[in-house]
C-alpha positions as CSV (number, residue, x, y, z in Angstrom):
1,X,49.4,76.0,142.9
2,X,49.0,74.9,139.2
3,X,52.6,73.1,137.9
4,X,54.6,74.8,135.6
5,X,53.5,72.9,132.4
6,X,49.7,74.9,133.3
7,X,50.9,78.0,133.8
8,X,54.7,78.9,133.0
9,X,55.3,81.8,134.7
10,X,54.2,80.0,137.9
11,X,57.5,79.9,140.8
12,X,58.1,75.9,141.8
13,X,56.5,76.3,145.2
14,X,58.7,76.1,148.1
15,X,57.9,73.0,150.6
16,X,55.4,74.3,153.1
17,X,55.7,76.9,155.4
18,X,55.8,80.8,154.9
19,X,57.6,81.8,151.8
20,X,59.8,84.9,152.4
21,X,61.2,85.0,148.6
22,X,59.3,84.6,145.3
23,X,61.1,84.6,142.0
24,X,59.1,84.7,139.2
25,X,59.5,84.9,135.3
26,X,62.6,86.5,136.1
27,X,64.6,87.5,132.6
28,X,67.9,89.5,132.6
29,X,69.4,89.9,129.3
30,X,72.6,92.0,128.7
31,X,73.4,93.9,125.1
32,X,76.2,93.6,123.7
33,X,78.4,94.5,120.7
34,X,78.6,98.0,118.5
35,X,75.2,100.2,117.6
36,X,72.2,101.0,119.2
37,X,70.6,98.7,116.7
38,X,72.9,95.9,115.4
39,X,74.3,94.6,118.5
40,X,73.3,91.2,120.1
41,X,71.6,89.9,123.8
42,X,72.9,87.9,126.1
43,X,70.8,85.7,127.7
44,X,72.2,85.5,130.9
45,X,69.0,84.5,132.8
46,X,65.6,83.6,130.9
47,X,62.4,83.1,132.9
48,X,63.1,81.7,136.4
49,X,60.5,81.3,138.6
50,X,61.2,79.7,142.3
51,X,60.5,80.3,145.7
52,X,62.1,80.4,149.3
53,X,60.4,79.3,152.5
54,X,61.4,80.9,155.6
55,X,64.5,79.5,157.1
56,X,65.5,77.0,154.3
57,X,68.6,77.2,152.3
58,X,68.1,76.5,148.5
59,X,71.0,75.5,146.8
60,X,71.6,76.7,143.3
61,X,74.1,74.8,141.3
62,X,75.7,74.5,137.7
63,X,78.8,75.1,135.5
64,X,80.0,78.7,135.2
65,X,78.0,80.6,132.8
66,X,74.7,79.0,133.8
67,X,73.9,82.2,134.9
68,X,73.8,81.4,138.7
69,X,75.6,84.8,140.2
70,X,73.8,87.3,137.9
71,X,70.4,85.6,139.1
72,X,71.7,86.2,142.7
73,X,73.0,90.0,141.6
74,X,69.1,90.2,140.1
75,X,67.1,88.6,143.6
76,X,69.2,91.4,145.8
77,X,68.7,94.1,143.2
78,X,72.5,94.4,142.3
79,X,71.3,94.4,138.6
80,X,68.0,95.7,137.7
81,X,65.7,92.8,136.0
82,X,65.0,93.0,132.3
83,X,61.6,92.0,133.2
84,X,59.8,89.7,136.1
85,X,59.1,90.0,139.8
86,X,61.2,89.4,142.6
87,X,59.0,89.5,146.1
88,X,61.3,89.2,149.3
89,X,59.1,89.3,152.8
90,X,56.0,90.3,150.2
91,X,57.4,93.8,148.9
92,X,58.2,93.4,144.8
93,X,61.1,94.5,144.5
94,X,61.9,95.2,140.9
95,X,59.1,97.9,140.8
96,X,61.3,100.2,143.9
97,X,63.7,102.9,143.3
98,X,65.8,105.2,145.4
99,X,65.4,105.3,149.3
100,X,62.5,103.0,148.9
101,X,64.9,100.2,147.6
102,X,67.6,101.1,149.8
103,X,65.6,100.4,153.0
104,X,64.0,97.0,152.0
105,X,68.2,96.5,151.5
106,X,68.4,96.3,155.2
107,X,66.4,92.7,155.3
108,X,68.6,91.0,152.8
109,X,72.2,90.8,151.8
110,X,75.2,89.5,149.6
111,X,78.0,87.2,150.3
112,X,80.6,87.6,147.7
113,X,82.6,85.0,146.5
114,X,86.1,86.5,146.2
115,X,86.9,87.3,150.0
116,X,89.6,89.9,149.1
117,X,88.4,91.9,146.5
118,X,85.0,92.4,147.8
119,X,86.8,94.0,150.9
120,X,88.4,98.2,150.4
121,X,91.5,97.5,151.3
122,X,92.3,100.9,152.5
123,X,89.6,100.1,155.2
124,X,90.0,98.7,158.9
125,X,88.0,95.7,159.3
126,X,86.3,97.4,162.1
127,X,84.9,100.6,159.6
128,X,84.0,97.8,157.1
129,X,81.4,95.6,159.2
130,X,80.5,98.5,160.8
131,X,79.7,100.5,157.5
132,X,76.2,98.9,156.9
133,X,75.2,100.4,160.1
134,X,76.3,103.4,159.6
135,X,74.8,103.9,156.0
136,X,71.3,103.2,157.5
137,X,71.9,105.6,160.7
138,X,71.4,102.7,163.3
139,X,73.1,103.8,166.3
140,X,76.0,106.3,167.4
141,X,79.7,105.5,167.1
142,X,80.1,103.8,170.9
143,X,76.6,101.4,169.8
144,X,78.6,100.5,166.0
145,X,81.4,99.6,167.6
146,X,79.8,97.2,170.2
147,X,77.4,95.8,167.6
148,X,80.6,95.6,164.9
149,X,82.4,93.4,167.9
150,X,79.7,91.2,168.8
151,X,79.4,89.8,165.1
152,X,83.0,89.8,165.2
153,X,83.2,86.8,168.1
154,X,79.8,85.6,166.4
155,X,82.1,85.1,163.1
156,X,84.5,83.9,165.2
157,X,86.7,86.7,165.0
158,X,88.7,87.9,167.5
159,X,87.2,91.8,168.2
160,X,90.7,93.2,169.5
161,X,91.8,93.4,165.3
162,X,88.9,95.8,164.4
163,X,91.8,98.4,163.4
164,X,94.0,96.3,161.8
165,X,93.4,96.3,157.5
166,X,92.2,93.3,155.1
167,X,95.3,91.9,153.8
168,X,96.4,91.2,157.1
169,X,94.4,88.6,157.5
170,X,94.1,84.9,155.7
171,X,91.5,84.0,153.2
172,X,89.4,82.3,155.3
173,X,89.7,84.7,158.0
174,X,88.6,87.5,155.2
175,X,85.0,85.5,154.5
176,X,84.2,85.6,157.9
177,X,85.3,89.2,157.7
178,X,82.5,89.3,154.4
179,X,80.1,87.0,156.4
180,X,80.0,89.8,159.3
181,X,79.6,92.5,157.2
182,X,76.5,90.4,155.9
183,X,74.8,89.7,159.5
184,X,75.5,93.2,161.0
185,X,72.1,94.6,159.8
186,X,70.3,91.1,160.9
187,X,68.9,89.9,157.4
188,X,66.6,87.6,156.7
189,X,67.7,86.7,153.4
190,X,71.1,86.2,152.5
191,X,72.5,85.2,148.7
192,X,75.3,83.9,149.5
193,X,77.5,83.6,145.5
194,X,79.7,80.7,145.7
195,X,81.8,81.6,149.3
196,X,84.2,79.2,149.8
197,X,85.2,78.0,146.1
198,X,88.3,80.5,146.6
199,X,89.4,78.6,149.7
200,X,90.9,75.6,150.5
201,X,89.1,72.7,151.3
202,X,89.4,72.7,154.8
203,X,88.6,76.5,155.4
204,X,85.9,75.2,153.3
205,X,84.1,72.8,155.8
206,X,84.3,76.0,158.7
207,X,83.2,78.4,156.6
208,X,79.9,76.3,155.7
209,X,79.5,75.0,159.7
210,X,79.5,78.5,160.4
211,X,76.3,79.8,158.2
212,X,74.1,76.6,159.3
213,X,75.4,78.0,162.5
214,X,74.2,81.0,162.1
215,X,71.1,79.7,160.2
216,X,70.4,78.1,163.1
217,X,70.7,81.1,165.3
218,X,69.4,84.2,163.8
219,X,66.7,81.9,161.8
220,X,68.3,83.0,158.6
221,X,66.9,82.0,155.1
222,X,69.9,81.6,152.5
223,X,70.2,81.2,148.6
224,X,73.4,79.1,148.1
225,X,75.4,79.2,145.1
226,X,78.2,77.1,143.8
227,X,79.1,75.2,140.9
228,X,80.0,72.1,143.0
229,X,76.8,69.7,143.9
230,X,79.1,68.1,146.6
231,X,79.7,71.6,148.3
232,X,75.8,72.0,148.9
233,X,75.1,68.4,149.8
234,X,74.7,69.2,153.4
235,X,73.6,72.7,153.5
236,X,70.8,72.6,151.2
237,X,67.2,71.6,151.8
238,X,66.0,71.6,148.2
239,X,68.6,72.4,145.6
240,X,67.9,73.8,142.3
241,X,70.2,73.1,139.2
242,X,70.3,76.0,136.5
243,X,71.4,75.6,133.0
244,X,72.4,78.3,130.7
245,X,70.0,80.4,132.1
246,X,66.8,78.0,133.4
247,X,66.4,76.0,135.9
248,X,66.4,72.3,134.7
249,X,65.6,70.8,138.1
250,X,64.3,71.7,141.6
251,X,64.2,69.1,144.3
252,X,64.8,68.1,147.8
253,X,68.4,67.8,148.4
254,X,68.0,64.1,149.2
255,X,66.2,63.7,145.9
256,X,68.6,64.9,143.6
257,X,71.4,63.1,144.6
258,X,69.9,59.4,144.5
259,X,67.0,60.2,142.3
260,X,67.9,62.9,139.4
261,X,65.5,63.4,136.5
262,X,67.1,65.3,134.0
263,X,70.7,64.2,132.5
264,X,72.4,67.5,133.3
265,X,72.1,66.4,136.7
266,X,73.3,63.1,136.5
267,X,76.4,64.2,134.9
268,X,77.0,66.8,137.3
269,X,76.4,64.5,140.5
270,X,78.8,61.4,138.2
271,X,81.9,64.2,138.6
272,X,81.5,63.9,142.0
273,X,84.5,62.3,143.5
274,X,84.5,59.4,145.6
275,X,87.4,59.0,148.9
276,X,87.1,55.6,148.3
277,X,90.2,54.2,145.9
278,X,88.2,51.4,144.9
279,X,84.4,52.8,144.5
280,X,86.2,55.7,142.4
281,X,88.0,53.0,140.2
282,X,84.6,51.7,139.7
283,X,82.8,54.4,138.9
284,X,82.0,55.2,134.9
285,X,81.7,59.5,134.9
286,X,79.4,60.7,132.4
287,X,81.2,63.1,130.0
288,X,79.0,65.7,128.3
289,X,80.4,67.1,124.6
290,X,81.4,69.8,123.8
291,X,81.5,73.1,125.6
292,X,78.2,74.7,127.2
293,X,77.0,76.9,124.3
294,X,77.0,80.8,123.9
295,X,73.8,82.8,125.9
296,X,74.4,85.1,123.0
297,X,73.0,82.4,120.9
298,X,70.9,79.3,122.9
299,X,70.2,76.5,121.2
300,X,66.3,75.9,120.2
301,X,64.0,73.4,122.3
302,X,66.1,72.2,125.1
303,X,68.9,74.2,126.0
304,X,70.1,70.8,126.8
305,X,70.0,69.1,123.7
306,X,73.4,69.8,122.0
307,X,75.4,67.9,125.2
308,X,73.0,65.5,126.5
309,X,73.2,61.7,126.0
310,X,69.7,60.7,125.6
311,X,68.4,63.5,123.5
312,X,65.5,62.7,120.8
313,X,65.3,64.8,117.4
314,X,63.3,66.7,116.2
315,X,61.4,66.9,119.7
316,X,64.1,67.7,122.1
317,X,65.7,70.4,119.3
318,X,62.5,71.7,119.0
319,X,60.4,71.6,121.8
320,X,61.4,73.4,125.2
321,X,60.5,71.2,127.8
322,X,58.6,72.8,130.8
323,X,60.0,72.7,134.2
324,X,57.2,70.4,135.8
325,X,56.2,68.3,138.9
326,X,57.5,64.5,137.8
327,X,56.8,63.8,141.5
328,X,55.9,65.1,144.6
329,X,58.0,68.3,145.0
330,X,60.7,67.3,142.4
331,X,60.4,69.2,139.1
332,X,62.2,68.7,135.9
333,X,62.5,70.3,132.1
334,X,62.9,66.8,130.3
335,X,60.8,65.4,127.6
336,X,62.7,62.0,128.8
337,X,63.2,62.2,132.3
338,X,61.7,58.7,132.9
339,X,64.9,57.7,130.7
340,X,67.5,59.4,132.9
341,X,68.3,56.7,135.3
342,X,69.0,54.1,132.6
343,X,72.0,55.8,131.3
């Protein structure tokens, strides 16, 4: 497959191995303001192209507003696509409608982040994993309700509180609850959008044992968001970092923590606390200026260029750096990304 720089619209290929999601030239842009005519666009995602390989976790990271969850919302087909292709298990899914869309629904599904108020509360946790199966007519009542507690004690839930109601339960205890809901149809894709940055940091740890768990398990193939690089550290195989609303960088996760090439990287991994007193005394973090700007209005050439420390004019203002192969498997969108570890 040609590298991005050839042929833009190209996904970055995944590492080998069967690809079960392909992303590519994805744009989703949102109007806003008065009049049919005289409003503006936000552009909340603008020409991603990626793919998944069967059974990998790909990590997608970046500050809030990068556009991360509305890609997500776009993949599953929670928000239609203002144009580009999205191919999960070789069906394009942007081009289905109706029932059509509905059942290829069955092979992939959504992990909210907030693990209340993606639950009805006026629903027992029992009629809220088992409501998937229902919808898609996959078994009487008695078969639900075995199938509802096996993923219970799968989630480690205990099956005997199928009646009892969602704020009855702790925050932790309500992802799982999410989780099941997720694995009750058996996916084989599952976005999961930033799960456990509403929990503490110990819930944390079990919530993200439990999906390579079950990754391990039902062989499942997950798109991991989070605005934290440390939270997908250990759960990622390849990890992709997204910047108001492109992909800046796509490499293995080993890669991008002790080899990034582009500087939005670098500052993100720099924020990265350190448990040790006297490394993190040590330690000079990289502070970007300024705030990340408007999607109503992105910056020309890099998206970059306004924040980053070892931005060049007029080429980095003017010229939009492709996302390309620097190496083997690691792609970048940086006109200077051979400068990137001097800084």
């Amino acid at each position: 497959m040609k590298a991005a720089a050839e042929s833009p619209g190209q996904p970055v290929p995944a590492t080998g191995g069967e690809v079960l999601v392909r992303v590519q030239d994805v744009v989703k842009h949102f109007p806003v303001g008065a009049g049919l005519f005289g409003g503006q666009v936000v552009h909340a995602v603008d020409g991603v192209s990626f793919e998944i390989q069967a059974g990998e976790t790909l990590g997608l990271v970046g500050e809030s507003g990068s556009g991360k969850s509305t890609l997500g919302r776009v993949i599953v087909q929670l928000l239609p696509a203002t144009s580009g292709s999205v191919f999960v298990e070789g069906r394009e899914l942007t081009t289905l409608h109706g029932e059509k869309l509905r059942r290829v629904r069955q092979r992939m599904q959504m992990i909210f982040q907030d693990p209340y108020g993606s639950l009805n509360p006026r629903m027992t946790v029992g009629a809220i994993i088992g409501e998937p199966l229902r919808n898609f007519g996959l078994g009487r009542r008695k078969a639900v309700e075995r199938a509802v507690q096996e993923v219970m004690r799968i989630c480690g839930l205990n099956p005997n509180f199928v009646n009892r109601y969602p704020h009855e339960f702790s925050g932790g205890q309500r992802q799982r609850i999410g989780i099941a809901r997720a694995l009750v149809l058996r996916p084989s894709f599952i976005v999961a959008d930033e799960p456990i940055s509403a929990l503490d940091v110990s819930i944390q740890a079990q919530i993200v044992n439990l999906l390579e768990d079950l990754q391990a398990q039902f062989h499942l193939t997950y798109l991991f968001i989070a605005h934290d690089l440390s939270v997908v550290r250990h759960l990622s195989d390849r990890i992709a970092v997204m910047y108001l609303g492109k992909i800046v960088e796509l490499a293995p996760s080993r890669e991008i923590y002790t080899k990034p090439l582009h500087p939005y990287t670098k500052a993100l991994l720099s924020s990265i606390p350190v448990p040790d007193p006297v490394l993190e005394a040590q330690r000079r973090p990289i502070l970007l200026k300024g705030e990340i700007p408007s999607p109503v209005n992105p910056p020309t050439g890099c998206r970059f260029h306004t924040r980053c420390p070892i931005a060049k004019f007029p080429i980095c203002a003017e010229q939009e750096p492709p996302l390309e192969a620097k190496t083997s498997g690691h792609w970048a969108a940086c006109h200077f990304s051979d400068r990137v570890s001097a800084f």
